[in-house]
C-alpha positions as CSV (number, residue, x, y, z in Angstrom):
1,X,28.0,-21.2,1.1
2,X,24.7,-19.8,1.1
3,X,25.7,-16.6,-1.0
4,X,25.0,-14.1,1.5
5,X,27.0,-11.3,3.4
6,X,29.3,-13.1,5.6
7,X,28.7,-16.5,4.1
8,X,30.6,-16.3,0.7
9,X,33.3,-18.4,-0.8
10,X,36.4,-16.6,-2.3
11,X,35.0,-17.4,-5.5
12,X,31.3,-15.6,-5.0
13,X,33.4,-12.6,-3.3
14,X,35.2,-12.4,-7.3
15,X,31.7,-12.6,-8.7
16,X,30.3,-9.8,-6.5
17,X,33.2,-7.3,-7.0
18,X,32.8,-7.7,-10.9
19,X,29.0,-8.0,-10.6
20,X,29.2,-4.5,-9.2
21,X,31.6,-3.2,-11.4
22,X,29.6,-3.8,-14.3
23,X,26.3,-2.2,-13.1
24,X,28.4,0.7,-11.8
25,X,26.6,2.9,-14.6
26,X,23.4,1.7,-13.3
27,X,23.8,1.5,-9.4
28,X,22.7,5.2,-8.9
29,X,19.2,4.8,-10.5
30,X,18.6,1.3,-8.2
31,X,16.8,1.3,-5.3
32,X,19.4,0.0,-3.0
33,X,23.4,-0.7,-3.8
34,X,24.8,-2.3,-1.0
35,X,26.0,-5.6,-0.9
36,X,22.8,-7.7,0.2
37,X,20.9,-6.1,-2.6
38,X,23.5,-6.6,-5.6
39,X,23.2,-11.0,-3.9
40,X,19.8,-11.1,-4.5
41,X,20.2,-10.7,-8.1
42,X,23.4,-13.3,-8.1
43,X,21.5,-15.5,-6.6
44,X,18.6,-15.6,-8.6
45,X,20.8,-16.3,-11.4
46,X,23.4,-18.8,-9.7
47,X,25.8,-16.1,-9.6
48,X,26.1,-16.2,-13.5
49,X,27.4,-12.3,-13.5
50,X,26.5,-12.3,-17.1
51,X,23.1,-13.4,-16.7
52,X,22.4,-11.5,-13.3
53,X,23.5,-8.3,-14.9
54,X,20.7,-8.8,-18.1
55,X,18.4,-9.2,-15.4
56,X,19.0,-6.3,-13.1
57,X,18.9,-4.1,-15.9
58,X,15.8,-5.1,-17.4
59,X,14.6,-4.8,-14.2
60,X,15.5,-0.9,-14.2
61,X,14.0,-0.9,-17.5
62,X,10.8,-2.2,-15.9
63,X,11.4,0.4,-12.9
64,X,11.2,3.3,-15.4
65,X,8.8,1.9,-17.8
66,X,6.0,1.6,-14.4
67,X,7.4,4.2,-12.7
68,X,8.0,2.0,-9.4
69,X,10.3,5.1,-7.6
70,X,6.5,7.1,-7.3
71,X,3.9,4.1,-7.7
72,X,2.9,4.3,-3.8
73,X,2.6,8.1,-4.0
74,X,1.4,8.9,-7.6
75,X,-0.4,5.8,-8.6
76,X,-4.1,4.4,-6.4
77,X,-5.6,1.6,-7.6
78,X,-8.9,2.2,-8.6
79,X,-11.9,1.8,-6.2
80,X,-13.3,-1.8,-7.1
81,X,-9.7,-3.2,-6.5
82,X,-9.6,-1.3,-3.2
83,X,-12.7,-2.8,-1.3
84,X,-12.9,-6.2,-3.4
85,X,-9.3,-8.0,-3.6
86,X,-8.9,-9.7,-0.3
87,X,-5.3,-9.8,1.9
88,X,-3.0,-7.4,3.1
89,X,0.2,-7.1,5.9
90,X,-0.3,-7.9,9.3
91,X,2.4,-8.4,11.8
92,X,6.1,-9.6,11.7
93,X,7.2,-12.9,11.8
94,X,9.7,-14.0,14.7
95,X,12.6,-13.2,12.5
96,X,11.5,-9.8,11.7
97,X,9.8,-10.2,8.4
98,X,6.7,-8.6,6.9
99,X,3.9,-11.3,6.7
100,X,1.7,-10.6,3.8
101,X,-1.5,-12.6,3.3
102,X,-3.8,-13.8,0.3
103,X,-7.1,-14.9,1.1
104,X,-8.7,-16.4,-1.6
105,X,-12.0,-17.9,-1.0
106,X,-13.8,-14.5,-1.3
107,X,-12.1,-13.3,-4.5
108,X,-14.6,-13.0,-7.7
109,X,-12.2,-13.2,-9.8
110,X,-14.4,-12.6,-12.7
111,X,-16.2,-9.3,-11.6
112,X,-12.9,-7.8,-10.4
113,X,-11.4,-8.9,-14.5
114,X,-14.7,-7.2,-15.7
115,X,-14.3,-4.0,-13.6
116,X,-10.3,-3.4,-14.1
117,X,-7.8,-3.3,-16.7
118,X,-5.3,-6.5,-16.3
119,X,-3.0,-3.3,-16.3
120,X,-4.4,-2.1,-13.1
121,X,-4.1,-5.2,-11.0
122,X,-0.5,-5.4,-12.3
123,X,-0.1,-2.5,-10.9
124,X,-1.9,-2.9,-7.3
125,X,0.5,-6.3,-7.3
126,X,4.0,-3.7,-7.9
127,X,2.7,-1.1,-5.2
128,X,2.1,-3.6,-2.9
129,X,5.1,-5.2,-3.4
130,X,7.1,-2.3,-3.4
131,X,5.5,-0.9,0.1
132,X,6.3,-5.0,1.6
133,X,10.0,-4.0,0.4
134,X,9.8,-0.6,1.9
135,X,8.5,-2.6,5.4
136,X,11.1,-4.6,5.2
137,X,13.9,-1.7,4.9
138,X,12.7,-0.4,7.9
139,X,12.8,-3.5,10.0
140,X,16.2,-3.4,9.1
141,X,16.7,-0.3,10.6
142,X,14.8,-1.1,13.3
143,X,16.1,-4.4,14.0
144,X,19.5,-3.8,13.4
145,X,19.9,-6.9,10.5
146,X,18.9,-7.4,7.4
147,X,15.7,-7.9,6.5
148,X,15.0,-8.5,2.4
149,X,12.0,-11.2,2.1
150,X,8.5,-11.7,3.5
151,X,6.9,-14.5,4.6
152,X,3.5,-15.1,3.2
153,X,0.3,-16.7,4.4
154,X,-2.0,-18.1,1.4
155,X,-5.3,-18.8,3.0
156,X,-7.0,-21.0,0.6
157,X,-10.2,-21.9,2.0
158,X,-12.9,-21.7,-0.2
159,X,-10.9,-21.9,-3.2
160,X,-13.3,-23.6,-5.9
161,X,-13.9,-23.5,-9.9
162,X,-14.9,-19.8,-10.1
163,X,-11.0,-19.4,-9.0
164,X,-9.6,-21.4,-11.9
165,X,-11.6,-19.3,-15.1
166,X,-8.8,-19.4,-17.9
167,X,-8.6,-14.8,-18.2
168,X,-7.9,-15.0,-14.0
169,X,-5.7,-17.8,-13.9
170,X,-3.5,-16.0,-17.1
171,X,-3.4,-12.4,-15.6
172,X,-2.3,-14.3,-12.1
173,X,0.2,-16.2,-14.1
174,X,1.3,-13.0,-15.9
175,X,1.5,-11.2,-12.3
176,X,3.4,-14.1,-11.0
177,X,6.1,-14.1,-13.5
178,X,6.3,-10.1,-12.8
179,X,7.6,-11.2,-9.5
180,X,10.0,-13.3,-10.1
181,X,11.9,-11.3,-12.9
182,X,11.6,-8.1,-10.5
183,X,11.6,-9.2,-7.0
184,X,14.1,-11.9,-6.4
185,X,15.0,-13.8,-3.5
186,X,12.0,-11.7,-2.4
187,X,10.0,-14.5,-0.6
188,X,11.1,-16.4,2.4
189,X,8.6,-18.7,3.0
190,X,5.1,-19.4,1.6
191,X,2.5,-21.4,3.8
192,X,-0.6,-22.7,2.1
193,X,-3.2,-23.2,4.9
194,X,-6.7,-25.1,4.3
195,X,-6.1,-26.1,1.7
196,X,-9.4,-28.6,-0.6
197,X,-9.3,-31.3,-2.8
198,X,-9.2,-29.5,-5.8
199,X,-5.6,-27.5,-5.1
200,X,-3.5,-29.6,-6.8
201,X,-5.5,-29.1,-9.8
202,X,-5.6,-25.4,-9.4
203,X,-1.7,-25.4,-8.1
204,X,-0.7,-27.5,-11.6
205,X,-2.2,-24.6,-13.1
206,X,0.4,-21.7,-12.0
207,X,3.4,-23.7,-11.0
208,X,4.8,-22.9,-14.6
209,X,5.7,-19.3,-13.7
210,X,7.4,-20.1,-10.7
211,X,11.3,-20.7,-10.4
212,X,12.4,-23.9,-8.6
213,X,13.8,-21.8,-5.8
214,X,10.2,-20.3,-5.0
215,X,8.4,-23.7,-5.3
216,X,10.8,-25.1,-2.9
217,X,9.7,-22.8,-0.8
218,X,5.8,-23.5,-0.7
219,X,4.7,-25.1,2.6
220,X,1.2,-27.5,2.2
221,X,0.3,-27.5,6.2
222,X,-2.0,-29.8,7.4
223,X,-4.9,-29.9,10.0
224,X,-2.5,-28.5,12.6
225,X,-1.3,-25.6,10.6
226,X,-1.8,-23.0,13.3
227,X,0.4,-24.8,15.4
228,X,3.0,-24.5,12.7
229,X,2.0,-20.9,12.4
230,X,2.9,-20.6,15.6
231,X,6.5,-22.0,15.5
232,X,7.2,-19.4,13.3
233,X,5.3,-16.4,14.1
234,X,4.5,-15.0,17.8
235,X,0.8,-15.2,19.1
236,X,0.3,-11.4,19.3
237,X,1.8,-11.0,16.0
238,X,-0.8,-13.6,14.4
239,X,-4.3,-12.6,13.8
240,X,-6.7,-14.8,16.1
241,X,-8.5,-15.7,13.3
242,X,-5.0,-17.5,12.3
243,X,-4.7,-19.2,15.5
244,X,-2.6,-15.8,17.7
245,X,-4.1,-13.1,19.7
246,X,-3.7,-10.5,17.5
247,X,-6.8,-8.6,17.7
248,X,-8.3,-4.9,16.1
249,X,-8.3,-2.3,18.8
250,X,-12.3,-3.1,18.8
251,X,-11.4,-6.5,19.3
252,X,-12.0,-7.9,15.8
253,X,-10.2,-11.3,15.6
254,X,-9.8,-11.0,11.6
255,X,-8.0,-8.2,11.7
256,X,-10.4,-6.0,9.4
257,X,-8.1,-2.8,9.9
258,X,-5.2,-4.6,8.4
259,X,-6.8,-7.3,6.0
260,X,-9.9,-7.3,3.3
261,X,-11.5,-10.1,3.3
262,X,-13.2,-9.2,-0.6
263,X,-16.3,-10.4,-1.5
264,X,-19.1,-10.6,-5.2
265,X,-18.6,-7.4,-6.7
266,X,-21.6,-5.9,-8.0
267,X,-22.2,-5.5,-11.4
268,X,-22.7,-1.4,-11.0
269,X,-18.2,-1.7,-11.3
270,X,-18.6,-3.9,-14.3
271,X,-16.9,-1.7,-17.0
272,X,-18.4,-3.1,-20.2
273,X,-22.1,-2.6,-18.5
274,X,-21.3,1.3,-17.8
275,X,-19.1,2.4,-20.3
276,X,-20.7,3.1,-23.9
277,X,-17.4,4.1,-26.0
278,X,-18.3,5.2,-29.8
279,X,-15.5,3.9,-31.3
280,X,-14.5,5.6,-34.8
281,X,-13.0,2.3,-36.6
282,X,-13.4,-1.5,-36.6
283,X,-11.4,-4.0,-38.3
284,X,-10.5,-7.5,-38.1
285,X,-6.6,-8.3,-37.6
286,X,-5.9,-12.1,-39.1
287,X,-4.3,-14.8,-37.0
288,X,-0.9,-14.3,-36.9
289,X,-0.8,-10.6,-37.9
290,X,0.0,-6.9,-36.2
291,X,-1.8,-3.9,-37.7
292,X,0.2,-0.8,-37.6
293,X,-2.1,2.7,-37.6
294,X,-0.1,5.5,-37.7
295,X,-0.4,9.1,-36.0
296,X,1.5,12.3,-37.2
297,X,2.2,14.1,-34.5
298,X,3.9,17.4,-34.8
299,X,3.8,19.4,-31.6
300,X,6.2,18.2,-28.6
301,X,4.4,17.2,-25.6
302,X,1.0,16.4,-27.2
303,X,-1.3,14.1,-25.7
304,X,-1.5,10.7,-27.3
305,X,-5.2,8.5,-26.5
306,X,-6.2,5.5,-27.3
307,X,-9.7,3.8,-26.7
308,X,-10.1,0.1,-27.9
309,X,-12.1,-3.3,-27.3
310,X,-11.6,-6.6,-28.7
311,X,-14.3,-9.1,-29.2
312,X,-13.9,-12.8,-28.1
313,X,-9.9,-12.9,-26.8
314,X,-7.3,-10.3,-25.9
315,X,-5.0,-8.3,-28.5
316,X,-1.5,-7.2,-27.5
317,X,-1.1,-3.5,-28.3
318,X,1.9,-1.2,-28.0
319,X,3.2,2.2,-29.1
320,X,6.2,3.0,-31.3
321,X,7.7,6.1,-33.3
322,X,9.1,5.6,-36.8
323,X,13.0,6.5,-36.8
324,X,12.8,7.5,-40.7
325,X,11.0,8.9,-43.2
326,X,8.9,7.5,-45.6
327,X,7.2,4.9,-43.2
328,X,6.7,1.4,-43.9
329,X,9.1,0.6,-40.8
330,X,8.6,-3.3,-39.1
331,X,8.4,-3.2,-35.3
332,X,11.4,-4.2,-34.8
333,X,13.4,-0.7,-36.5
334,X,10.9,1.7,-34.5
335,X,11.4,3.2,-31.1
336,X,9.5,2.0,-28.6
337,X,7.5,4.2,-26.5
338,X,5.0,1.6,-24.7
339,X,6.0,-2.0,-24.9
340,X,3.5,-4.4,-26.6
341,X,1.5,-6.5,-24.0
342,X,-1.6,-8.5,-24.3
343,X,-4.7,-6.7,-23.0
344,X,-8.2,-8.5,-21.8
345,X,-9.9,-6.0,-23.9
346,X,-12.6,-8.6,-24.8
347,X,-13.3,-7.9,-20.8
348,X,-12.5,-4.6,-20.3
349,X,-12.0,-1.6,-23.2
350,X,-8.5,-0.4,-22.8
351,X,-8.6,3.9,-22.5
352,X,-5.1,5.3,-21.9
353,X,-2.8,7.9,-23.1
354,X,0.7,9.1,-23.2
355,X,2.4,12.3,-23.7
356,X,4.5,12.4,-26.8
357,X,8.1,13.9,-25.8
358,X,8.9,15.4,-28.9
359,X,7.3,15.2,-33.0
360,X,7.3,12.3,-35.3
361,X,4.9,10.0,-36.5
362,X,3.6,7.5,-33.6
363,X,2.4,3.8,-34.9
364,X,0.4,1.9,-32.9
365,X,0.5,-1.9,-33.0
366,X,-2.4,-4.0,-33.0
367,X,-0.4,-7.3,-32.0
368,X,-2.1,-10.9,-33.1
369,X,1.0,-12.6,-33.7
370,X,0.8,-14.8,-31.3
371,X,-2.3,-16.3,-32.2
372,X,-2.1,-18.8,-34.4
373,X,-6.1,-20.0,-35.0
374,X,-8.2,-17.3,-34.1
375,X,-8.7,-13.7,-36.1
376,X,-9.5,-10.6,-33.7
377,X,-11.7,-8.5,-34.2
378,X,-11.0,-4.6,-32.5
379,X,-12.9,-1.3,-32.7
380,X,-11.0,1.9,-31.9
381,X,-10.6,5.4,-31.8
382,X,-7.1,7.4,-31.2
383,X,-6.9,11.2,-31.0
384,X,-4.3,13.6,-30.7
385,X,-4.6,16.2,-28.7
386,X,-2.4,19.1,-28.6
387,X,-0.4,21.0,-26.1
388,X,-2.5,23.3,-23.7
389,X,-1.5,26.3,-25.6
390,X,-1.0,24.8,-28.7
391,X,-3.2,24.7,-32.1
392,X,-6.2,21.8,-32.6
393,X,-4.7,19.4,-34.4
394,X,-6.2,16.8,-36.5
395,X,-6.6,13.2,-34.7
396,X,-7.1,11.3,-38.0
397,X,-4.4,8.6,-38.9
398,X,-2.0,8.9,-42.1
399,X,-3.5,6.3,-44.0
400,X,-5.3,3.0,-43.4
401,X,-3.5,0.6,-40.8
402,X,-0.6,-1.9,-42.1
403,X,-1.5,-5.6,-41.6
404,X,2.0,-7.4,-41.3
């Protein structure tokens, strides 16, 4: 039984019924409830109901925490990501599906890391992801079937060292494993095309953040990979440049409309070369430790901002409220407002801000518990500004920061 509408066992029909009545608090705030969508999440898990229902809802927690329901209309990415990462969607595959592509060889990986926040490309990767899964809702309509996964093309010519630098190969991984705890059962097929020497090398890499079920689903073609293109995807759906006839309306055999093919982005995007941040504080936060600053913050709806870089590695960072008096709260016994996550702040100062939904004092976390040789050194400066018709107040933190 392949655990799919229409092809369950007795048992797997159980598992669904009580899958469904255990998320039934949840099921509302989801972006589909019907029966294929609730199997995804089953399957991912091996229809362990216990573990497929941790997962959906962390995935809702990850829903609200990016706000995924308005990414594609409130959220662009920001210009250099726009004209310089390479792929897009272009055409259907005989089955109906989406086909997205990656080309690779043109990506600078470096000068994109050096222009953009790992945030933002996190980001680009949900949106895009989210408007594949939006294609794919409509083909269903269309079609008459369901349609839930894509099929991807990963054109991998031209892949080389620059592809392989440790900061791109970590925010990939980090994006990869996004995928898999928030999209599953989201790719049908994956066919690697021209593919060099040095791919294993680069594949051993990444293959860590993939489930088994995904890798089992990578396809190595050979020389004759347009001919296997082919057998799954209709000439006039299939770029010409891919071995179809699919054409611009100029005539463009690469599709230009539909794909980007990237390129060396110029150093006038390079964050660090144009922005000249003077930052209020430095310290240096010892291997193994967080540094806590905290922020009194006593008007609802105030604007929380942050502005920080990190020489030599990345710092995780997140934001927290104390839940009682007197401070000296761990981690752990605060509310958390924005998740810790590692940022490439050695690459790109971090500048963001939140709006604080109601008084209290806010602790930010300089995180360097995870590194176990290396101290970190990180300048910074936070202000708090009030609400638009509400008094100045004072940005300056309560005390000097906590090292735990």
């Amino acid at each position: 039984m392949s655990g799919r509408v229409g092809d369950l066992s007795p048992k797997q029909e159980e598992i669904l019924t009580e899958f469904r009545g255990r998320i039934q608090d949840i099921l509302p705030d989801l972006p589909a409830q019907h029966d294929h969508y609730l199997l995804r999440w089953l399957r991912a898990r091996s229809f362990n109901v216990q573990k497929s229902e941790a997962m959906i809802r962390k995935h809702l927690d990850f829903r609200r925490k990016m706000k995924v329901d308005s990414i594609i209309s409130d959220w662009k990415p920001p210009e250099v990501i726009e004209k310089f990462v390479s792929g897009g969607m272009c055409g259907y595959d005989k089955e109906g599906s989406p086909i997205w592509y990656d080309v690779i060889g043109p990506l600078d990986p470096k000068g994109l890391l050096l222009s953009a926040t790992k945030q933002d490309f996190m980001k680009t990767k949900i949106r895009d992801t989210e408007m594949m899964q939006r294609e794919c809702r409509r083909q269903s309509e269309k079609l008459g079937k369901n349609v839930e996964a894509i099929s991807l093309i990963y054109d991998c010519e031209g892949l080389g060292l620059k592809h392989i630098w440790k900061p791109a190969i970590e925010t990939y991984g980090e994006i990869l494993s996004m995928f898999e705890e928030n999209y599953p059962e989201g790719l049908k097929r994956v066919f690697l095309i021209k593919a060099p020497k040095m791919f294993p090398m680069a594949y051993n890499l990444i293959k860590h953040f993939l489930c088994e079920e995904t890798r089992r689903k990578i396809i190595v073609l050979g020389s004759n990979w347009q001919e296997v293109l082919r057998k799954h995807i209709d000439p006039d759906q299939l770029p010409v440049v891919y071995g179809g006839t699919l054409t611009d309306p100029d005539g463009d055999p690469r599709c230009r409309t539909m794909l980007k093919y990237g390129g060396t982005v110029p150093r006038s995007y390079y964050v660090q070369d144009s922005v000249k941040v003077q930052y209020d504080s430095s310290v240096t936060i010892s291997r193994g430790s967080v540094l806590q600053l905290e922020y009194d913050v006593t008007a609802p709806s105030s604007l929380l901002r942050w502005q920080f870089a990190s020489d030599g590695a990345d710092i995780g960072f997140g934001v927290y409220r104390q839940t009682k008096e007197g401070g000296g709260q761990k981690v752990a016994e605060m509310l958390q407002i924005l998740p810790s996550e590692r940022y490439n702040a050695h690459l790109v100062p971090e500048d963001s801000c939140l709006t604080c939904p109601e008084p209290g004092v806010y602790v930010l976390c300089f995180d360097n518990s995870y590194s176990i040789l290396q101290s970190k050194r990180v300048s910074y400066k936070v202000e708090v500004l009030p609400p638009s018709d509400g008094p100045t107040q004072s940005s300056h933190s309560r005390g000097d920061g906590r090292l735990q």
